[in-house]
TORKOL-4160 file (C-alpha; in steps of 0.2 Angstrom, whole numbers, padded with zeros to 4 digits, m for minus):
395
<pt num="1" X="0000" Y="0000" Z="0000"/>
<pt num="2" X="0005" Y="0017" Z="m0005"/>
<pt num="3" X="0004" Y="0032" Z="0010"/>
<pt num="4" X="0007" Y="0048" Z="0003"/>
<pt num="5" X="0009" Y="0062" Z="0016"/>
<pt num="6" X="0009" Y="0079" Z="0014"/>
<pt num="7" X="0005" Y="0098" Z="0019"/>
<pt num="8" X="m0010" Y="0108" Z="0014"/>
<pt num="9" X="m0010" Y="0128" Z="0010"/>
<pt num="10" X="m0011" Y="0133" Z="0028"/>
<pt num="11" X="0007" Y="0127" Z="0031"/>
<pt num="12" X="0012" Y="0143" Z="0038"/>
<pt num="13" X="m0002" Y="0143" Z="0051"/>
<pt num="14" X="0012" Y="0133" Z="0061"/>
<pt num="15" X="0023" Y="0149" Z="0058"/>
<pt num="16" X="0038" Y="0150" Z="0065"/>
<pt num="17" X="0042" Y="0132" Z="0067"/>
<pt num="18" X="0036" Y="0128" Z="0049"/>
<pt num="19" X="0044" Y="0142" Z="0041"/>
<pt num="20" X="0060" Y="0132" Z="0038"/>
<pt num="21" X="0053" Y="0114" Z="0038"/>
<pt num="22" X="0041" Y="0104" Z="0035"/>
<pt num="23" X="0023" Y="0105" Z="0044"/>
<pt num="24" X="0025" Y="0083" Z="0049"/>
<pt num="25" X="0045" Y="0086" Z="0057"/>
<pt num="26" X="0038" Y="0099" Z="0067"/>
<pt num="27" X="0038" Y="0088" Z="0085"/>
<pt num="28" X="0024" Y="0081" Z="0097"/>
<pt num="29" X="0033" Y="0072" Z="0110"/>
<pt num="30" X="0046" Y="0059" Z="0107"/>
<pt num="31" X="0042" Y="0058" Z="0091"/>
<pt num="32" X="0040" Y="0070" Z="0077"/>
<pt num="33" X="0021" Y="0070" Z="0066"/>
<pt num="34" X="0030" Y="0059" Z="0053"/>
<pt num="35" X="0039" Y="0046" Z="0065"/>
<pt num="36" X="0020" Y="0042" Z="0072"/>
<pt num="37" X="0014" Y="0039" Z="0055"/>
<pt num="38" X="0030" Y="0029" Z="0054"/>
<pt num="39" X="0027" Y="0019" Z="0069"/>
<pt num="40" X="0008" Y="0017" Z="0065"/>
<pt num="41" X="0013" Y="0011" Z="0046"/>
<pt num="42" X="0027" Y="0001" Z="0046"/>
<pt num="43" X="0024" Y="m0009" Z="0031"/>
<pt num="44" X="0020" Y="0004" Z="0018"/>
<pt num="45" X="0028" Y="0014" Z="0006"/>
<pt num="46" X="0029" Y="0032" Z="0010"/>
<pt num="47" X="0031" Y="0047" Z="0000"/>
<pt num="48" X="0031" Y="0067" Z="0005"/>
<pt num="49" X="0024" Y="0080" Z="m0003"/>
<pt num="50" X="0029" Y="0098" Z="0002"/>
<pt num="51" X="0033" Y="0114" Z="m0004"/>
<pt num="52" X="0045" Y="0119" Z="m0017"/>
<pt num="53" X="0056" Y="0127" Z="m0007"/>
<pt num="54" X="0059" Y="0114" Z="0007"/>
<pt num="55" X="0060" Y="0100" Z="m0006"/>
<pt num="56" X="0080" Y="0100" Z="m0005"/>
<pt num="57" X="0080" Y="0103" Z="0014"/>
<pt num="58" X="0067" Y="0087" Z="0014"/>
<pt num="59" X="0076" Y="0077" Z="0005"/>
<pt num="60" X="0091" Y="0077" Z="0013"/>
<pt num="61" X="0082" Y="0074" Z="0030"/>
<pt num="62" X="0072" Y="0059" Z="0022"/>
<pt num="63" X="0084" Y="0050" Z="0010"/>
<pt num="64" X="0073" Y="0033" Z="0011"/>
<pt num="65" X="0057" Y="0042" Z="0006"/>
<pt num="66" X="0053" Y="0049" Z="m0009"/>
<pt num="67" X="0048" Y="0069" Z="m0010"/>
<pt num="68" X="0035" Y="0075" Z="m0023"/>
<pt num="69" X="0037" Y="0061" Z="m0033"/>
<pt num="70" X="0029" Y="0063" Z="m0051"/>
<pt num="71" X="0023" Y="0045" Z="m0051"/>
<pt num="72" X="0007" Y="0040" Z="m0039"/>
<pt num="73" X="m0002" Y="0026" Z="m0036"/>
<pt num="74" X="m0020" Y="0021" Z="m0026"/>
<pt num="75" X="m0016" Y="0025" Z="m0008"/>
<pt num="76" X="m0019" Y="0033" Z="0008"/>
<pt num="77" X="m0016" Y="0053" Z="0009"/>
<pt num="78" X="m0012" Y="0058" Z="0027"/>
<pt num="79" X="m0010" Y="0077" Z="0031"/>
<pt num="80" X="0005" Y="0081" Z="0040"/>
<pt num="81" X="0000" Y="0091" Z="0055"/>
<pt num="82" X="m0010" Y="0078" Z="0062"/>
<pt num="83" X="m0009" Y="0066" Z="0076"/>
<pt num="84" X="m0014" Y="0051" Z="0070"/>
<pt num="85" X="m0023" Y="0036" Z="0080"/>
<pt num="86" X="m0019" Y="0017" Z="0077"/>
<pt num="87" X="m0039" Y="0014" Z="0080"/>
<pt num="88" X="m0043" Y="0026" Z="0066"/>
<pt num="89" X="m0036" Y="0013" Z="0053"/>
<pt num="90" X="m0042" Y="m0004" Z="0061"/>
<pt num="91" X="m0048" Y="m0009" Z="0047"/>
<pt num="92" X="m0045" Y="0001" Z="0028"/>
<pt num="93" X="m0057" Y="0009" Z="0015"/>
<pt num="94" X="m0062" Y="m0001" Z="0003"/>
<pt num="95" X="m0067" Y="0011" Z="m0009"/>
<pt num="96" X="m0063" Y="0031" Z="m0011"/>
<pt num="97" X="m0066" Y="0042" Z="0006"/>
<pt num="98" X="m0064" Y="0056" Z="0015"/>
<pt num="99" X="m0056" Y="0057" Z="0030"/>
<pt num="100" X="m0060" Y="0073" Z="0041"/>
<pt num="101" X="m0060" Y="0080" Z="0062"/>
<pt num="102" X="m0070" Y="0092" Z="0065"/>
<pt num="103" X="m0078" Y="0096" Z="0051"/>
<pt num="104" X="m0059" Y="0098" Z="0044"/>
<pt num="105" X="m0052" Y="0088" Z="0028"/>
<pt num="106" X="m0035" Y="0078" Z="0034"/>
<pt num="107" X="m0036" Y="0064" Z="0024"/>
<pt num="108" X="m0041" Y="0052" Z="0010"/>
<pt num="109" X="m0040" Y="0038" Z="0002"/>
<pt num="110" X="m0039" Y="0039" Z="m0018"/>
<pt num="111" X="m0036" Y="0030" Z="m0033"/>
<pt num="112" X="m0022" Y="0034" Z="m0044"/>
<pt num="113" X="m0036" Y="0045" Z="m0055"/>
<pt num="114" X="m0041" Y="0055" Z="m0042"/>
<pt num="115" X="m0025" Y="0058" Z="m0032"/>
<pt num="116" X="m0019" Y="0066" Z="m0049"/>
<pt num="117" X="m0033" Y="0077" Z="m0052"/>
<pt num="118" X="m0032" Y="0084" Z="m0034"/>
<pt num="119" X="m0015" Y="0087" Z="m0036"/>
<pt num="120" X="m0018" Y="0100" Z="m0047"/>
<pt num="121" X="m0027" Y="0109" Z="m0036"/>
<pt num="122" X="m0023" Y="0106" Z="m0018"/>
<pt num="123" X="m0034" Y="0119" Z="m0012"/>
<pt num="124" X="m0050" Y="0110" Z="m0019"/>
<pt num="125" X="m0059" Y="0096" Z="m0009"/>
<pt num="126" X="m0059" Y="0079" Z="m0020"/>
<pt num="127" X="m0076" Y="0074" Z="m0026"/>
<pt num="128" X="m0077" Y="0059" Z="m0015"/>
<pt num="129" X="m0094" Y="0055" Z="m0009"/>
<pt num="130" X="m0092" Y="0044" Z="0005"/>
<pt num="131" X="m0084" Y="0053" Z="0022"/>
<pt num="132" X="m0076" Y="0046" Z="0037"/>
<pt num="133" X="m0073" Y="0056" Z="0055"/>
<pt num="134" X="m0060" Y="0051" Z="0064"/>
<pt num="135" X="m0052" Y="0051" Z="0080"/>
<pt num="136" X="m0035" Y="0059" Z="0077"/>
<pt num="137" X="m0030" Y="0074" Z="0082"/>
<pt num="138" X="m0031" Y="0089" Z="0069"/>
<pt num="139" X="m0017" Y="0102" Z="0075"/>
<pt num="140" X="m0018" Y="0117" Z="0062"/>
<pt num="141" X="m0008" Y="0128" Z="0077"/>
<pt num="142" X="0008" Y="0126" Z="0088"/>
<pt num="143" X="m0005" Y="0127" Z="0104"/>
<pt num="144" X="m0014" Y="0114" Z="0097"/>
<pt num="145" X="0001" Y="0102" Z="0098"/>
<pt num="146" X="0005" Y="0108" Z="0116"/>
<pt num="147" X="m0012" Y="0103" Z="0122"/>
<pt num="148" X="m0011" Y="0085" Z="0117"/>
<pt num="149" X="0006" Y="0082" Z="0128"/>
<pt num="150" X="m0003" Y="0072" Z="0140"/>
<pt num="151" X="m0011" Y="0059" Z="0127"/>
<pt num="152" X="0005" Y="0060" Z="0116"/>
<pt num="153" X="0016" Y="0056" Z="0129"/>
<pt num="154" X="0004" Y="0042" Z="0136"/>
<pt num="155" X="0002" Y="0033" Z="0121"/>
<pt num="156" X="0022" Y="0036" Z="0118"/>
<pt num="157" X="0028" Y="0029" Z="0136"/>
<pt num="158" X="0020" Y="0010" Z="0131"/>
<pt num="159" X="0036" Y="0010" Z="0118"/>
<pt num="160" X="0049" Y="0013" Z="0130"/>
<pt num="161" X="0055" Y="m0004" Z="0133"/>
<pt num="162" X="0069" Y="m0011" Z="0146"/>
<pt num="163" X="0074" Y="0004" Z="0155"/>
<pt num="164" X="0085" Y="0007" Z="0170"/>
<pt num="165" X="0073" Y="0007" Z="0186"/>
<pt num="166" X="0072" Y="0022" Z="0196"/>
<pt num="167" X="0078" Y="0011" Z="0210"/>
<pt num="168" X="0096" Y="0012" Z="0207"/>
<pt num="169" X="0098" Y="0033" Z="0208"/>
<pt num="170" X="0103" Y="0035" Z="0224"/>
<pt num="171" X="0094" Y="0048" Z="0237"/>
<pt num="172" X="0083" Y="0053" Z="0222"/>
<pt num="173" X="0065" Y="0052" Z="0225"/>
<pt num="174" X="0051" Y="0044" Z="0213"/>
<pt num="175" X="0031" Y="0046" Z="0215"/>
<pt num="176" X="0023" Y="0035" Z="0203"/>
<pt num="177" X="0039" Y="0025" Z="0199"/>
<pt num="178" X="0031" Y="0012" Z="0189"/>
<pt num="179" X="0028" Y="0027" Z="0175"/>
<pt num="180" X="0045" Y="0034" Z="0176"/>
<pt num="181" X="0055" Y="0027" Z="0159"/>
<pt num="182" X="0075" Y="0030" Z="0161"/>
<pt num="183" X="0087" Y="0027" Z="0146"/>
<pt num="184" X="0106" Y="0020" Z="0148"/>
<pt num="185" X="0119" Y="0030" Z="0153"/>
<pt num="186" X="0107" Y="0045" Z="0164"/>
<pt num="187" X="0114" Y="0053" Z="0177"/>
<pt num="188" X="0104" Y="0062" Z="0191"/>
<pt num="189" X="0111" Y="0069" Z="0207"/>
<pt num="190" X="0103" Y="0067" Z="0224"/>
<pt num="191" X="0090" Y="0078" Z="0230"/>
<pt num="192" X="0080" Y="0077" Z="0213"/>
<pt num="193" X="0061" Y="0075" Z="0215"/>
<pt num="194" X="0052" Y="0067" Z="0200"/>
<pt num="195" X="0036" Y="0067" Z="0199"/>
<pt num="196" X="0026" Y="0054" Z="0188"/>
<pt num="197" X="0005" Y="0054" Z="0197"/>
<pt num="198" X="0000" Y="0066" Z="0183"/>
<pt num="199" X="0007" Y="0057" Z="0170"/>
<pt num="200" X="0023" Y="0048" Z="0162"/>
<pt num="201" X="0042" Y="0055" Z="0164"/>
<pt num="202" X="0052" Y="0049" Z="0150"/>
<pt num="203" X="0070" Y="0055" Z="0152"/>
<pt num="204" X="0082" Y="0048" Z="0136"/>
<pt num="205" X="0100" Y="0043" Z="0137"/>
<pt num="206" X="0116" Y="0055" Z="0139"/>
<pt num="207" X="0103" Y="0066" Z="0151"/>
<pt num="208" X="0111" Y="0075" Z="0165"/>
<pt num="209" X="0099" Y="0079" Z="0179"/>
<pt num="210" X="0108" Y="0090" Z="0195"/>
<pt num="211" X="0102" Y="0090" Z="0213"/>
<pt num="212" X="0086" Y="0099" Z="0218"/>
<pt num="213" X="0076" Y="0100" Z="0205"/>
<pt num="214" X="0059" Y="0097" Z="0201"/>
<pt num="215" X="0051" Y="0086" Z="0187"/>
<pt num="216" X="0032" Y="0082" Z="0183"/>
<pt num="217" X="0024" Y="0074" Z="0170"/>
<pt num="218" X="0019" Y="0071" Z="0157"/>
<pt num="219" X="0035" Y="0076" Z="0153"/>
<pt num="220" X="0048" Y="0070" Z="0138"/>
<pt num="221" X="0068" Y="0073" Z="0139"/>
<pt num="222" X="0078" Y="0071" Z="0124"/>
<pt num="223" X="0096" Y="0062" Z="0120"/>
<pt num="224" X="0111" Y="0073" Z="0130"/>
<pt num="225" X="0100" Y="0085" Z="0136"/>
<pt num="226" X="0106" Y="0093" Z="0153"/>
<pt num="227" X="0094" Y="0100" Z="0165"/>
<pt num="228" X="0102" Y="0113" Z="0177"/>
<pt num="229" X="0098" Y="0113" Z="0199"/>
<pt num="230" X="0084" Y="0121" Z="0205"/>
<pt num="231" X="0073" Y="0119" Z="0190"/>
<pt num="232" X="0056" Y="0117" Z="0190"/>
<pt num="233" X="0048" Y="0108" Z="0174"/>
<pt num="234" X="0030" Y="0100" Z="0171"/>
<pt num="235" X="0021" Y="0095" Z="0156"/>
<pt num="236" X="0036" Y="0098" Z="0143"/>
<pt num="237" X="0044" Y="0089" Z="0129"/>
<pt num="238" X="0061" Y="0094" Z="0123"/>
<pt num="239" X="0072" Y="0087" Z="0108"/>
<pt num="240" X="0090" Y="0081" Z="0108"/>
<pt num="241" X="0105" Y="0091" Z="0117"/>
<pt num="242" X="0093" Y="0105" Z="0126"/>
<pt num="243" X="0102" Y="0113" Z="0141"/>
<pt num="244" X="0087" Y="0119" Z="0154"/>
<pt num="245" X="0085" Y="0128" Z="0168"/>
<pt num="246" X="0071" Y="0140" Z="0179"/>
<pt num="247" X="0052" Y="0137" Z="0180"/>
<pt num="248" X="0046" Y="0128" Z="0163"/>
<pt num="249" X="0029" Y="0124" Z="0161"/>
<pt num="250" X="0019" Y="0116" Z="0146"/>
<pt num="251" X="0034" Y="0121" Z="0133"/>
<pt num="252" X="0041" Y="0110" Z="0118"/>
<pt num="253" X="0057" Y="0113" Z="0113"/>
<pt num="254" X="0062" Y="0106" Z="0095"/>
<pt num="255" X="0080" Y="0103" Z="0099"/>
<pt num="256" X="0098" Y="0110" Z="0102"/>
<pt num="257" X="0093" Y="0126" Z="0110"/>
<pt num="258" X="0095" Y="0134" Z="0128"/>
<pt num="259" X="0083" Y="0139" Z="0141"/>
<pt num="260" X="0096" Y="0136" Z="0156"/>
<pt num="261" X="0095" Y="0151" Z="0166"/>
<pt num="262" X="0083" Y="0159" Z="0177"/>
<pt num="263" X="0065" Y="0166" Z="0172"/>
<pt num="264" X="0047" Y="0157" Z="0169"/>
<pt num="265" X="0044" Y="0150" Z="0150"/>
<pt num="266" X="0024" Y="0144" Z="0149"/>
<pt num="267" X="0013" Y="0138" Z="0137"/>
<pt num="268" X="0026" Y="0141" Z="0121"/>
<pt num="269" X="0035" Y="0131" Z="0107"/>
<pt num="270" X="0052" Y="0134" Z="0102"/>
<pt num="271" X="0064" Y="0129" Z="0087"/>
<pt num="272" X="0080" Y="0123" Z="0087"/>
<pt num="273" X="0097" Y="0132" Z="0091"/>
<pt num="274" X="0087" Y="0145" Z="0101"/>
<pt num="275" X="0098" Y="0156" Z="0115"/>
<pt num="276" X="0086" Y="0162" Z="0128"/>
<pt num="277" X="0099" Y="0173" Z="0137"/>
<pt num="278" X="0097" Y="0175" Z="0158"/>
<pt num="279" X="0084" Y="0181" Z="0163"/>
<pt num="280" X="0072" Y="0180" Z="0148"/>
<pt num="281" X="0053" Y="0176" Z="0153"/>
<pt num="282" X="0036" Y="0175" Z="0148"/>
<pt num="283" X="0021" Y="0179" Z="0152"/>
<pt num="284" X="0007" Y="0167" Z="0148"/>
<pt num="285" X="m0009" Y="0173" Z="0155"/>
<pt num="286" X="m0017" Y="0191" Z="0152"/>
<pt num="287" X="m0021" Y="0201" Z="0166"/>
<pt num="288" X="m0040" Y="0202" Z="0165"/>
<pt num="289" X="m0039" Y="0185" Z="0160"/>
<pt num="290" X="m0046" Y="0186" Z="0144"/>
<pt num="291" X="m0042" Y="0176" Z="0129"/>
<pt num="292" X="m0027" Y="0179" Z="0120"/>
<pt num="293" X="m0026" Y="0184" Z="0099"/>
<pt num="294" X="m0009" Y="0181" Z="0090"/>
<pt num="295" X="m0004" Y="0189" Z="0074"/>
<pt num="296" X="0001" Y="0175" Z="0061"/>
<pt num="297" X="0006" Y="0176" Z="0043"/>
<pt num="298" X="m0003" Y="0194" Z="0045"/>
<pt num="299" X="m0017" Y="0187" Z="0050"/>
<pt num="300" X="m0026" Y="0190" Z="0068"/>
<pt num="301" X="m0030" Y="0172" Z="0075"/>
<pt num="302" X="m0041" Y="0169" Z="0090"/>
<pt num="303" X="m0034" Y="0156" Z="0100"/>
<pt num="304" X="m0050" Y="0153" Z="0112"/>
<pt num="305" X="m0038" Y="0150" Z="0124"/>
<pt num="306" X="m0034" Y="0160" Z="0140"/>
<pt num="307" X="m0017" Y="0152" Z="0143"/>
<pt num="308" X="m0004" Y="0156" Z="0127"/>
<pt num="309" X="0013" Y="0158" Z="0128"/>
<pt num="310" X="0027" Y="0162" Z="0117"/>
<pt num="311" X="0033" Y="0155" Z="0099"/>
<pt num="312" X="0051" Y="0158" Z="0093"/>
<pt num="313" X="0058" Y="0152" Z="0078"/>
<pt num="314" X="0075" Y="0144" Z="0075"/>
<pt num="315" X="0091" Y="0153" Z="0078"/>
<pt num="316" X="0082" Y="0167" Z="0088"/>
<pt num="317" X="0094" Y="0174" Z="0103"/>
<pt num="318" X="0085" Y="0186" Z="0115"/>
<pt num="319" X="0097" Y="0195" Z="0128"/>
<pt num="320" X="0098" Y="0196" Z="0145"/>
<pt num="321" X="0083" Y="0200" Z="0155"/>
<pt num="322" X="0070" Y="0200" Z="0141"/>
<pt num="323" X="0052" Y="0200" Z="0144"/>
<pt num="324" X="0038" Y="0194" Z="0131"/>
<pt num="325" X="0021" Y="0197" Z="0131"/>
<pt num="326" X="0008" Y="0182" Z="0128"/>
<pt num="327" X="0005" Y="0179" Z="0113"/>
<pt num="328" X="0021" Y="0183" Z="0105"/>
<pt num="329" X="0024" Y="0176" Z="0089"/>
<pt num="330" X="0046" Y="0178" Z="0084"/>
<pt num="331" X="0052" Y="0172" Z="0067"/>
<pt num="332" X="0067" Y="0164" Z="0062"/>
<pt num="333" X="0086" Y="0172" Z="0065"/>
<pt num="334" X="0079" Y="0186" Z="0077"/>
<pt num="335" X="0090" Y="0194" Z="0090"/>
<pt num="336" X="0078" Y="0203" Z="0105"/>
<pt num="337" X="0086" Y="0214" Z="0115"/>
<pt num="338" X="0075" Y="0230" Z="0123"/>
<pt num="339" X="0068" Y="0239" Z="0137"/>
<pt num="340" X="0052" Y="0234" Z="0140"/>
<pt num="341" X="0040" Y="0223" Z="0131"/>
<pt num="342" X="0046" Y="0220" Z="0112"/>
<pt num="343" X="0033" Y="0221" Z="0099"/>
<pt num="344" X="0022" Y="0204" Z="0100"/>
<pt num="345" X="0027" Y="0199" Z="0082"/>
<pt num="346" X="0043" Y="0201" Z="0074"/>
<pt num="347" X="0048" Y="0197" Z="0056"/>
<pt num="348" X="0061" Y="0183" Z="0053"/>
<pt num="349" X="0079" Y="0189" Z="0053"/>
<pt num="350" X="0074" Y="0206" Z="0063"/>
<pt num="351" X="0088" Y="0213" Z="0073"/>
<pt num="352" X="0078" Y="0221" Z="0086"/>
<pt num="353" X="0086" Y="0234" Z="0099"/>
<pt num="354" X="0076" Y="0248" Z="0111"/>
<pt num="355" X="0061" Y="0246" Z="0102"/>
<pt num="356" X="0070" Y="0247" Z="0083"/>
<pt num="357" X="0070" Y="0236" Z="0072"/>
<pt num="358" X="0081" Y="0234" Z="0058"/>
<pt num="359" X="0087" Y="0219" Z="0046"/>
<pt num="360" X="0101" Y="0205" Z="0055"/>
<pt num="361" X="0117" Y="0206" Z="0041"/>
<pt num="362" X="0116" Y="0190" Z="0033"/>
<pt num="363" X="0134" Y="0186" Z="0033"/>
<pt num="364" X="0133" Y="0190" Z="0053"/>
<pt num="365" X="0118" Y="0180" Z="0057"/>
<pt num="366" X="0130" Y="0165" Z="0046"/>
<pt num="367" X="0144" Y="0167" Z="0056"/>
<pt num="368" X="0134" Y="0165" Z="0074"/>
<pt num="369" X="0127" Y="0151" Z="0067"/>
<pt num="370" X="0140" Y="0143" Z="0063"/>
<pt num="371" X="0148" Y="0145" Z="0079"/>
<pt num="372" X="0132" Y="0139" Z="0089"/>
<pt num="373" X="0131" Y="0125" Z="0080"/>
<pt num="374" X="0150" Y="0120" Z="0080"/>
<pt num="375" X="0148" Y="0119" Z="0100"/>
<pt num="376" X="0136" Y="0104" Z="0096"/>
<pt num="377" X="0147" Y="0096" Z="0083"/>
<pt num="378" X="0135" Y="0100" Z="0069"/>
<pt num="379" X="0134" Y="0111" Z="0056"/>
<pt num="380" X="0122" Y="0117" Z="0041"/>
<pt num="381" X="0120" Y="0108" Z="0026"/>
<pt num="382" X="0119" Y="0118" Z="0007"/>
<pt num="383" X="0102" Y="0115" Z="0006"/>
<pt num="384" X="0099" Y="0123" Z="0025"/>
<pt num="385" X="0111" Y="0137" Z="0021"/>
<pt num="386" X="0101" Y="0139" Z="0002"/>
<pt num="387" X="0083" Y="0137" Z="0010"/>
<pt num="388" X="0090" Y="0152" Z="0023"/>
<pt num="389" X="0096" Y="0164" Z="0009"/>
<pt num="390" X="0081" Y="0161" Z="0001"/>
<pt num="391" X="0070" Y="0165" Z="0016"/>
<pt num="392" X="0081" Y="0182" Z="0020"/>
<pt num="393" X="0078" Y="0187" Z="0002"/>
<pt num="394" X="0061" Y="0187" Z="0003"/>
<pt num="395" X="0059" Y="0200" Z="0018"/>
């Protein structure tokens, strides 16, 4: 069977972490949108569709699937930014349908005649008669993700398979052990406090946890991330090589970025190789309590949500001691230092100092980069470094 996966025109809804990749590599927990769809389908061959620009970028991510292949074939269509249930797909279509949530088209299952025809016009709904609701969860905003961290992380702790038993840390303290899944080669000092009664704590290998601090689930850590003394951190999920410190609460980090210092971050999504210099907070619920807006891709977007954080792109550095209003919406390459409150949305690459904004030097913004990533041991591909020119040119 043929499973095509793909993203829809409202890609940059998910702005800023889709700005530079792929809606279905955006992460949900341990796993990304793609790797559940992986995990659910193991036997079938999968193909990406995506946008032009990030067909390089893709590529070189996925080099054992094929993207925006010219030849289809009958098969399952599944959209990207979903997270999709093993119970939707028990048992298979047997003829052409539509698979929708919420009154919202994520999915289908077509013959090779129509999957061509809606091909060349995405934006259209294919003229399928029958329809099908499902059950999986239709995220068409970063919040959306953070709110399913509890039943992502649930359904994600029953894959995590002979791990070390909280037992053997010394003078650390476990509520709940029996949910608490620990990789190889973790280290956590005495005096750490981990909390498992409202749901999992997955913590994977190379983390280094340091005395008196505080962990709740649900709550995911990623390969050699480091989490600091003192810190408080419930309901989060955090990619590979994070360093993390202060009060964090419902927050996923992509990867390879730092929040170590002081500071509460709440209710937020951030990309990879972000700085969050000391002291930088946010704030996460209004004052009169009402529900927050956010400005995305020029559009005003009401969240219906009263608790809304903060959602910063990859590469953004904010400076010592910087406050963010909720709601705030920072694009890719940013630098934030300023008095006050910045500006609640800020343009990628936007070098923003005492309230002025002006254009990050491209060749600068390169050379920081180069030396963030070097202190990880990686660096940016040609097609990361092409995709990024291109992005700067468009501002």
């Amino acid at each position: 069977m043929h499973l095509y996966v793909y993203e829809d025109e409202k890609t940059l809804d998910l702005s800023p972490l889709s700005s530079n990749r792929a809606t279905f590599d955006i992460r949900i927990g341990s796993e990304t949108f793609l790797d559940r769809i992986k995990t659910l389908f193991p036997n079938y061959s999968i193909s990406l569709f995506v946008r032009e620009e990030l067909e390089a970028v893709t590529k070189e991510k996925h080099p054992e699937l094929k993207v925006n292949p010219k030849e289809i074939d009958d098969g399952l269509w599944l959209l990207g930014n979903v997270i999709w249930e093993k119970r939707d797909f028990t048992v298979l279509p047997d003829k052409e349908t539509l698979f929708y949530n919420n009154n919202n088209l994520i999915g289908a299952f077509l013959s090779k005649a129509s999957s061509n025809d809606w091909l060349k016009n995405k934006s259209s709904t294919p003229q399928i008669k029958k329809k099908s609701e499902l059950n999986s969860n239709y995220c068409p905003y970063l919040w959306d993700i953070l709110s399913q961290i509890p039943k992502t992380l649930l359904y994600q702790s029953e894959e995590f398979n002979n791990c070390l038993k909280p037992s053997m840390f010394k003078g650390v303290e476990f509520l709940n052990s029996e949910n608490i899944f620990i990789s190889d080669n973790v280290k956590i000092q005495p005096s750490v406090l981990m909390n498992a009664e409202a749901g999992p704590i997955i913590i994977e290998s190379d983390v280094i946890i340091y005395g008196q601090t505080y962990l709740e689930g649900p709550l995911y850590i990623g390969k050699s991330c480091l989490v600091k003394p003192l810190t408080q951190i419930k309901n989060s999920v955090f990619g590979p090589m994070c360093k993390l410190g202060g009060e964090i609460d419902t927050v996923i980090i992509q990867g390879y970025s730092n929040k170590v210092h002081e500071g509460h971050l709440g209710d937020s999504f951030i990309g990879e190789w972000v700085n969050l210099g000391s002291g930088t907070q946010n704030s996460n619920l209004k004052n009169n309590y009402s529900l927050v807006k956010v400005e995305i891709a020029n559009k005003s977007i009401e969240t219906n949500k009263i608790h809304i954080g903060s959602f910063i792109g990859d590469f953004t550095k904010t400076a010592i001691g910087t406050k963010l209003n909720s709601g705030t919406i920072i694009e890719l390459g940013s630098m934030i230092a300023t008095h006050g409150f910045p500006s609640k949305s800020i343009d990628a690459f936007t070098w923003y100092v005492n309230g002025k904004k002006t254009k990050v030097l491209l060749d600068k913004f390169f050379n920081t980069t180069y030396h963030c990533m070097n202190r990880r041991n990686k660096r940016l591909s040609e097609s990361e470094i092409d995709l990024l020119k291109k992005l700067y040119n468009k501002i």
